[in-house]
C-alpha positions, 0 to 999 in steps of 0.5 A: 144827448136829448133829442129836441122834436119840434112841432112840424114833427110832431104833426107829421109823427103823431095821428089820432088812433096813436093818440087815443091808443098812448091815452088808452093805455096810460089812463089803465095803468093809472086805474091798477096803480102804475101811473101817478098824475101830479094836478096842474100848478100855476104861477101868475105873472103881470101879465101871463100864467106858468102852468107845470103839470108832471106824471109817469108811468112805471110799466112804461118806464117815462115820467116826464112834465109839460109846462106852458106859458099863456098870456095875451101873445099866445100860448107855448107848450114844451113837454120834457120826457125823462127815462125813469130809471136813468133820469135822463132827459130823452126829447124836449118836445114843442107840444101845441099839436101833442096837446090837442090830440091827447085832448081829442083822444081822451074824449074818443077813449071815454066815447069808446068806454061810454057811448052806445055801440050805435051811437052815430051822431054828433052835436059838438058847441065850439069850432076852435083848433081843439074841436078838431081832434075831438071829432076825430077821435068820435069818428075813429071810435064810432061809425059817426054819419052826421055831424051839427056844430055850433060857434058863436061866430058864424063865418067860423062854424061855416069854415069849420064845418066845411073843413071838417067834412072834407077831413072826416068823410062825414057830413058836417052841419052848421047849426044857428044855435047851440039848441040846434047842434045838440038836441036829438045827437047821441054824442055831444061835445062842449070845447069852448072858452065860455064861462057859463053854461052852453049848453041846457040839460033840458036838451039832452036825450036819453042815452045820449053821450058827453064829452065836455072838455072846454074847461080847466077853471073853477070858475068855467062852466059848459053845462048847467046842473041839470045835466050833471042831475041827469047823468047816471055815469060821471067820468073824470080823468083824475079825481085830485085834479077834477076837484081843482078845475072842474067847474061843470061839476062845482055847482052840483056839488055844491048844491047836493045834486052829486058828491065826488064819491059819486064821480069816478075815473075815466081809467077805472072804466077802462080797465074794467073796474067799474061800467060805462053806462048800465043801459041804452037810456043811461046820459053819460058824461066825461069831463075833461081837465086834460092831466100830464099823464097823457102828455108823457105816454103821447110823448113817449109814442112821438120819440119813438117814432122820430127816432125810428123815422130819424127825425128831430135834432140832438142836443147836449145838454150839462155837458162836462157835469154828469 
């Protein structure tokens, strides 16, 4: 029997910290070899895209895939978490909640790793959905006093920020320009749909930590070349898919400024095998692409949690044939 877990589920089982801890977890046992990342495929229809992304993890004992579908109409996630040494299928989750805080944990685990203990202020450029747990995760992993957030529209950011502040306990400020939102920060976050850079390297302070999680296109990036020259760590959070999406790093390499044996893995941090940043003054970047790998280890933490709080709906499926 498959458990299927729908999306108020998901929102009622899942918080930030499990999250950043599923993310944490799985990304060290990528680093020592005991979880493998398959990059994100996509098929292109008329109208819309098919996007499938796989991963496992051996000690945990899960592999699973998050597929989704995007067209004008929106966008629908569906994760599929399997038992690896039974092959059965354990839960189908509805994963638009899922995916948003893995996003937000991620860049909470690479702030964790990379930011100053100190750090304590937050310029994030984008006031969307996704913005959300990225400043949930900041403040989970640091003592954050203030936040600046910047969005084009400017209804938006005023809501977003006021929402924000009630959610967090912490000041959140509207900014008139992306400039303002981050000059001066010592953690800036980038999570938007732009194209071209939002931001300018000639903004960034030393010492300063980046999250940069809006894209997952060759063809989109969030900051310019003059940030990445400026950074001593660069993190992803696989190399194999960061040279199939990552465009905020596409320019660089292109240009010389850095080379991928210049970039290394957010897991690789974590589990020890190399440092966050080698002083105070270092610019630290992570750039997120968003990998199945923490989809299957958040999943795996919502399944086990619907089953211990009886939650979600069994379903039999190929029944007769197995």
């Amino acid at each position: 029997m498959t458990l299927l877990i729908r999306e108020h589920h998901v929102s009622e089982l899942l918080d930030i910290r499990t999250a950043i801890s599923a993310v944490e977890e799985v990304v060290r046992d990528q680093a020592v070899g005991k979880a493998t990342n398959r990059p994100r495929q996509r098929v292109f229809g008329t109208a819309s895209l098919l996007h499938v992304m796989a991963g496992g993890d051996s000690r945990l004992g899960v592999y699973g895939l998050k597929t989704y579908s995007t067209s004008k109409s929106g966008t629908r996630f569906l994760v599929l978490l399997f038992d690896s040494a039974s092959g059965d299928l354990l839960a189908m989750i509805e994963a638009d909640t899922l995916g948003q805080m893995r996003t937000g944990a991620a860049s909470g685990v690479a702030t964790k790793y990379q930011a100053r203990q100190e750090a304590d202020t937050v310029g994030i450029i984008g006031t969307g959905w996704q913005s959300e747990s990225q400043l949930m995760a900041v403040c989970a992993v640091r003592p954050i006093r203030q936040i600046t957030a910047y969005g084009r529209n400017a209804q938006r950011r005023e809501s977003f920020s006021a929402k924000m502040s009630a959610q967090l306990g912490v000041e959140v400020k509207p900014a008139a320009s992306a400039e303002e939102a981050v000059r001066g920060q010592s953690i800036v976050i980038t999570c938007t749909t732009a194209r071209e850079p939002v931001i300018s390297g000639s903004w960034i302070e030393p010492g300063t930590h980046l999250n940069v999680a809006g894209s997952n296109f060759l063809s989109k990036a969030e900051v310019d070349v003059e940030t990445i020259k400026r950074c001593s760590v660069i993190a992803v959070d696989s190399i194999d898919q960061a040279r199939l999406e990552a465009g905020d790093l596409l320019p660089a390499i292109e240009r010389g400024v850095i080379n991928w044996e210049s970039v290394t893995e957010l897991g690789r941090i974590v589990a020890g095998q190399l440092t966050g940043r080698t002083s105070t003054d270092d610019i630290t970047l992570f750039k997120s692409v968003g990998i199945a790998i923490w989809d299957v280890a958040t999943a795996l933490r919502v399944y086990r949690s619907a089953l211990d709080r009886g939650l979600g709906d069994y379903v039999e499926l190929w029944s007769g044939k197995m």
